[in-house]
C-alpha positions in Angstrom: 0.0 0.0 0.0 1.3 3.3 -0.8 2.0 5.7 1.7 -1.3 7.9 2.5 0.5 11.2 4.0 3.5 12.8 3.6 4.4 15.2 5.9 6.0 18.6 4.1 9.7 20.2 4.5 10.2 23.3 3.5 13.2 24.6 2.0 15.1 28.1 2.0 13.2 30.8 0.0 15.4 32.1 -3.3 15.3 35.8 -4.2 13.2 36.4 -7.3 11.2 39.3 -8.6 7.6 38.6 -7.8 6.0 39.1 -11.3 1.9 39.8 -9.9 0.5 43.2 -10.8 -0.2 46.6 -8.6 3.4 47.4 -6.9 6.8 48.7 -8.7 8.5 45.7 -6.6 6.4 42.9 -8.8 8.3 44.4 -12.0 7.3 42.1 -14.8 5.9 43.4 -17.6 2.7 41.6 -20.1 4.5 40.3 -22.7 2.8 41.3 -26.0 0.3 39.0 -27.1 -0.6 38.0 -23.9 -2.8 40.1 -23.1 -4.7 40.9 -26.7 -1.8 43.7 -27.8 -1.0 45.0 -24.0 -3.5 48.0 -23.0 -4.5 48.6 -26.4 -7.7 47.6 -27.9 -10.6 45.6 -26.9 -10.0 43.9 -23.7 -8.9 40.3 -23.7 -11.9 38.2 -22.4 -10.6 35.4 -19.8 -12.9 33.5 -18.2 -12.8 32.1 -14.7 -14.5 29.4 -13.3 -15.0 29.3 -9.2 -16.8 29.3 -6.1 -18.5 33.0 -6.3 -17.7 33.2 -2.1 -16.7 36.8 -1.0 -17.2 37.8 -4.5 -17.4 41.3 -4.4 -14.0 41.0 -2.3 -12.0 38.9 -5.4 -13.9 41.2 -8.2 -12.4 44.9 -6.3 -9.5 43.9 -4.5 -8.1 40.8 -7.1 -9.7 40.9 -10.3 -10.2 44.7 -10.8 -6.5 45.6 -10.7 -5.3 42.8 -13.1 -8.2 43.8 -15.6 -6.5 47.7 -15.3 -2.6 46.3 -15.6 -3.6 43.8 -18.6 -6.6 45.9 -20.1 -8.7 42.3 -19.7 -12.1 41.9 -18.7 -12.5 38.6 -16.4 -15.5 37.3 -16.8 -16.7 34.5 -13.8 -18.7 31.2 -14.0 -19.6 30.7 -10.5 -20.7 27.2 -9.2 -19.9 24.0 -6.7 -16.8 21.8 -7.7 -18.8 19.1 -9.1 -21.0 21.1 -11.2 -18.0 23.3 -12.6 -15.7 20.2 -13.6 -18.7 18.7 -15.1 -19.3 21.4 -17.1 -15.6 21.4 -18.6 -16.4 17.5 -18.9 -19.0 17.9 -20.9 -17.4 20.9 -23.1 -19.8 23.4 -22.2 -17.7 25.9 -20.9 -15.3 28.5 -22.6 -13.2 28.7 -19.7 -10.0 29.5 -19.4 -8.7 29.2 -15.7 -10.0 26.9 -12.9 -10.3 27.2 -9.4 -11.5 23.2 -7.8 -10.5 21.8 -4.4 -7.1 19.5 -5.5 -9.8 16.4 -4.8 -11.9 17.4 -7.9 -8.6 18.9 -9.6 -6.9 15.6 -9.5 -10.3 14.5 -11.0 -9.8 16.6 -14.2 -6.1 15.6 -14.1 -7.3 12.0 -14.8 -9.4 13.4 -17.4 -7.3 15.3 -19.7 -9.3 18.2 -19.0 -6.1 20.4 -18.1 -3.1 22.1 -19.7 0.3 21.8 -18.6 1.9 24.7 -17.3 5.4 26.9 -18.4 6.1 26.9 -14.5 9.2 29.8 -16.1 6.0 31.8 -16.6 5.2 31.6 -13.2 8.9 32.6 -10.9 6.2 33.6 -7.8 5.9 29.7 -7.3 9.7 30.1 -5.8 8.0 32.5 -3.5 5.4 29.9 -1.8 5.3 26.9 0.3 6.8 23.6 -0.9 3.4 21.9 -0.1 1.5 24.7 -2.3 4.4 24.6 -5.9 3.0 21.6 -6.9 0.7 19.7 -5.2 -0.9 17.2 -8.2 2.4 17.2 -10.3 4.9 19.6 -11.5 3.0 19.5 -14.8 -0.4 21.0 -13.6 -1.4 24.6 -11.5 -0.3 25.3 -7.6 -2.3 25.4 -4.7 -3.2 29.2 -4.1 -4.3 28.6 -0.4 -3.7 26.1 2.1 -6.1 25.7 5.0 -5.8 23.3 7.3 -8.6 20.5 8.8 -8.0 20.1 12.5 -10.7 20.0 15.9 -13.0 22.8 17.4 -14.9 22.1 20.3 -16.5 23.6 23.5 -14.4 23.7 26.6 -17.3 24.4 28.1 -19.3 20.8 27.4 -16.5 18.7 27.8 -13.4 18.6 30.7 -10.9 16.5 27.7 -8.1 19.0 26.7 -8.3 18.1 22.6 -4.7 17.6 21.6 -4.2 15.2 19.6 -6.4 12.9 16.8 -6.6 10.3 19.2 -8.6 12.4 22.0 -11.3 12.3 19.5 -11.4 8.3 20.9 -12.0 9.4 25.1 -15.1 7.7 26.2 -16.3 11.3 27.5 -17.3 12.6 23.9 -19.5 10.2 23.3 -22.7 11.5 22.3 -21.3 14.8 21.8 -19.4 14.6 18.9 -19.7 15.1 14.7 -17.7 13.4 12.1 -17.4 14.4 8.1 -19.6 11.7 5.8 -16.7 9.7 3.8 -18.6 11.4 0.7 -17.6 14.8 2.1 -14.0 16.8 1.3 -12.6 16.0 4.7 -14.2 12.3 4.8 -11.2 10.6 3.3 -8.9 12.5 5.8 -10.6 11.3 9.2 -10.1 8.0 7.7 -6.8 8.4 7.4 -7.0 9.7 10.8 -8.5 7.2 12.0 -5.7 4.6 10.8 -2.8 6.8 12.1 -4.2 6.4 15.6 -4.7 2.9 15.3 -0.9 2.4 15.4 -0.1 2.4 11.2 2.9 4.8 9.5 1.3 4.0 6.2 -2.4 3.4 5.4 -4.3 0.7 6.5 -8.0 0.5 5.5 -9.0 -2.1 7.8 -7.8 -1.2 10.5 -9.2 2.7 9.8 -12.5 1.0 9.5 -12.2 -1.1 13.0 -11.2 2.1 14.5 -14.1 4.2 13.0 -17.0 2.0 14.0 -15.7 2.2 18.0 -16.8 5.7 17.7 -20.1 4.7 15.3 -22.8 4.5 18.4 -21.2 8.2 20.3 -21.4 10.2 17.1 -24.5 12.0 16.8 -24.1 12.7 13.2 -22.0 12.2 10.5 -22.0 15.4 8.5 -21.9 16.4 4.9 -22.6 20.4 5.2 -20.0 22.8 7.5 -23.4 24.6 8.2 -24.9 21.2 9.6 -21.7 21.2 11.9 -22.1 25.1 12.6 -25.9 24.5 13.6 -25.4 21.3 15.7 -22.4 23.0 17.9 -24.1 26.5 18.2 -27.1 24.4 19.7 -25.4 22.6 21.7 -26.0 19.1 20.1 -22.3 18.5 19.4 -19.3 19.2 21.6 -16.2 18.7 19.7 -15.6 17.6 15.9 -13.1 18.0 12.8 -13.6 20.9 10.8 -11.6 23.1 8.6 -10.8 26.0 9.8 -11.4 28.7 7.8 -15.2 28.0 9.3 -14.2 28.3 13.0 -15.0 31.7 12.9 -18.3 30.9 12.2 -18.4 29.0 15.1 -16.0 31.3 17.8 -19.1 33.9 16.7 -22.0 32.0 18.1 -19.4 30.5 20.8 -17.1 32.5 22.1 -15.1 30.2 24.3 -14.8 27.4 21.2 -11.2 26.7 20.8 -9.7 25.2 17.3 -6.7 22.8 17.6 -4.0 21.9 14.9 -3.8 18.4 16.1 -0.4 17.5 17.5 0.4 14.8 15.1 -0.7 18.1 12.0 -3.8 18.8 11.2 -4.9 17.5 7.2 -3.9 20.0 4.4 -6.9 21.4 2.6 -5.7 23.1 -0.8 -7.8 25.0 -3.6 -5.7 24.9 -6.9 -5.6 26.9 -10.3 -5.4 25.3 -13.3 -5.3 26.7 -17.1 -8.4 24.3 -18.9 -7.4 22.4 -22.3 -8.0 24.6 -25.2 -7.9 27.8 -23.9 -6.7 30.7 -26.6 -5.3 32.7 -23.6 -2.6 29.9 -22.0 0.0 32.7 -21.6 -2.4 35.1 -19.8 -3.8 32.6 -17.5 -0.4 32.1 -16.4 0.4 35.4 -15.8 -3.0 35.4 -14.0 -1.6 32.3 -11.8 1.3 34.3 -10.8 -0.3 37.4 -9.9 -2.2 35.1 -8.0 0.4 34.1 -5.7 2.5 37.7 -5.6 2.9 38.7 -1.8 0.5 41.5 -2.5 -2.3 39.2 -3.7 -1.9 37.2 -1.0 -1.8 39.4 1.6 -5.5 41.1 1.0 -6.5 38.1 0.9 -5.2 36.8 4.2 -6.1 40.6 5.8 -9.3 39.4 4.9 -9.3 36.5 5.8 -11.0 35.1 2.5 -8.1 32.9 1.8 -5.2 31.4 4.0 -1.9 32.4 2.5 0.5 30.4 0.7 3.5 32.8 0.1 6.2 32.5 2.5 7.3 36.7 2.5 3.8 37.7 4.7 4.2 39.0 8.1 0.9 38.7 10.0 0.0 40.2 13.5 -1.8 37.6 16.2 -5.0 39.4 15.0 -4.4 39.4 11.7 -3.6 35.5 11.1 -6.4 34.8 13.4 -8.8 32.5 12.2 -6.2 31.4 8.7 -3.7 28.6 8.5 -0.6 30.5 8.7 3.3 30.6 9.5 5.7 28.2 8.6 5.6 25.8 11.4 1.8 25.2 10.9 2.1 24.5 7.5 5.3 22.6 8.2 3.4 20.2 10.1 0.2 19.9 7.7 -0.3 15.8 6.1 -1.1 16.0 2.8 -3.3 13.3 1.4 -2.2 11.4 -1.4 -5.0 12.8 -4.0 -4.8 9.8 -6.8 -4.9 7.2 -4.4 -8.4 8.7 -3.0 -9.5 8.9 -6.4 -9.1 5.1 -6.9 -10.6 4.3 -3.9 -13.2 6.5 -3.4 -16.3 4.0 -4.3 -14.6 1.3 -2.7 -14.8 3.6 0.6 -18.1 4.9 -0.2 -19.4 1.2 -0.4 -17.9 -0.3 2.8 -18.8 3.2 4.3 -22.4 2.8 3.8 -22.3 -0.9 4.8 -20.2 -1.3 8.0 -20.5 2.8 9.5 -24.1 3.9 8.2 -26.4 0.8 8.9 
């Protein structure tokens, strides 16, 4: 069985010009034909497909200064993960750049559905985490934003210090505790979870199973929604549970005294990706896109924001300002990565025995 996780080293930043848009210090110039003749002319059309969450944020603070720099007009197609990869599937979709979770990327990966990148094109990838450059291949788009998937819960319900994965196992949370549904983003990774506490360095379905249904008769519900989570721990219903945690402010704001824990063993990387879509007439502006994308200034509004953990390694954060985002280099040091292939292959088979031996 191939290893599940690997844990992520970083190495040594090296000093390039970031290349985004908006800042003398990000000096790189649109190369002509590019952008449809520079700033002359009709604008370039390139089409994005994503999420449409804190859209007016992305359209002002992103979108609007690239359209200025490049004389472009981005034009979005907003949607779930499913139902935007579908769409490229089923060629219904002039799209030239696409924003999925690296689950649903890896997806299109399989599928052919994807250019590969001229990472020269891109010299802000030397600027970002290791775990972000290249996350589903050298040959494919970077992780823009890393979140991580660790524990909230109420120190208030419960007298368990949550630590580590493991605690999730003390006798006192049961009946007061949610897990993610294995069809969810973050099932795969309790799994896994599940498997490292049972003792394994590598992955062992089995025994992540066996160790799964001893929590099957304490969890109250296994969710598919954040907002199911949200609901059930704002009313009290739950106690503790996995969640990412770019939603625990959702939660500290109904419950002040919640706490969120990066799991001493790492919590799970979560990573949304950009990649340029197969047959795009605008390959060498979507890559200048990707890059501006991941320039320190980028980055920054959107960690200020706190719309998108950052990625780039340069950003100096106050306690206030990462609060609430996956940041500095320790945390993301110690994030596990799942192996996103090796989920895709065995997705059903989990889904089957899921619904057979945890759900009955």
């Amino acid at each position: 069985m191939k290893t599940f996780v690997r844990t992520m080293l970083s190495v040594s930043a090296l000093s390039l010009a970031l290349a985004g848009c908006g800042s003398s210090d990000q000096g790189q110039q649109p190369q002509e034909g590019a952008t449809g003749g520079a700033a002359q002319g009709a604008p370039t059309k390139l089409v994005i497909s994503t999420w449409g969450f804190s859209e007016d944020f992305f359209r002002e603070e992103i979108y609007a200064p690239f359209e200025k720099e490049h004389n472009v007009e981005i034009v979005l197609e907003i949607g779930n993960n499913a139902e935007r990869l579908n769409k490229v599937r089923q060629g219904n979709s002039n799209v030239d750049l696409i924003y999925l979770s690296d689950y649903y990327a890896q997806q299109g990966i399989e599928d052919g559905l994807f250019e590969t990148i001229d990472r020269s094109r891109i010299p802000n990838l030397e600027e970002i985490y290791d775990i972000a450059k290249a996350p589903l291949g050298e040959e494919y788009g970077p992780a823009y934003t890393v979140g991580q998937f660790g524990i909230a819960y109420n120190p208030n319900l419960i007298e368990t210090e949550i630590k580590s994965w493991s605690d999730l196992w003390n006798p006192e949370l049961a009946g007061k505790m949610t897990l993610p549904s294995i069809t969810s983003t973050t099932g795969p990774m309790i799994l896994d979870a599940a498997s490292m506490v049972a003792g394994n360095e590598t992955f062992n379905e089995d025994q992540a199973f066996a160790k799964i249904k001893e929590l099957n008769d304490g969890v109250v519900k296994y969710y598919d929604k954040t907002s199911e989570y949200v609901n059930m721990f704002t009313q009290e219903e739950i106690a503790v549970g996995p969640i990412m945690e770019m939603y625990f402010k959702d939660i500290q704001a109904a419950v002040p005294d919640a706490k969120f824990v990066s799991p001493e063993e790492g919590g799970y990387a979560v990573m949304n990706t950009v990649n340029i879509v197969k047959g795009s007439k605008n390959k060498e502006l979507a890559e200048e896109f990707i890059n501006y994308q991941l320039s320190k200034e980028v980055q920054e509004k959107a960690a200020k924001a706190k719309v998108d953990s950052p990625v780039h390694k340069g950003l100096t954060l106050t306690e206030e300002e990462a609060q609430g985002i996956t940041y500095g280099e320790e945390t993301i040091n110690k994030l596990r990565m799942l192996e996103m292939k090796m989920v895709n292959d065995n997705s059903k088979t989990w889904i089957d025995r899921w619904n057979r031996e945890i759900i009955q």
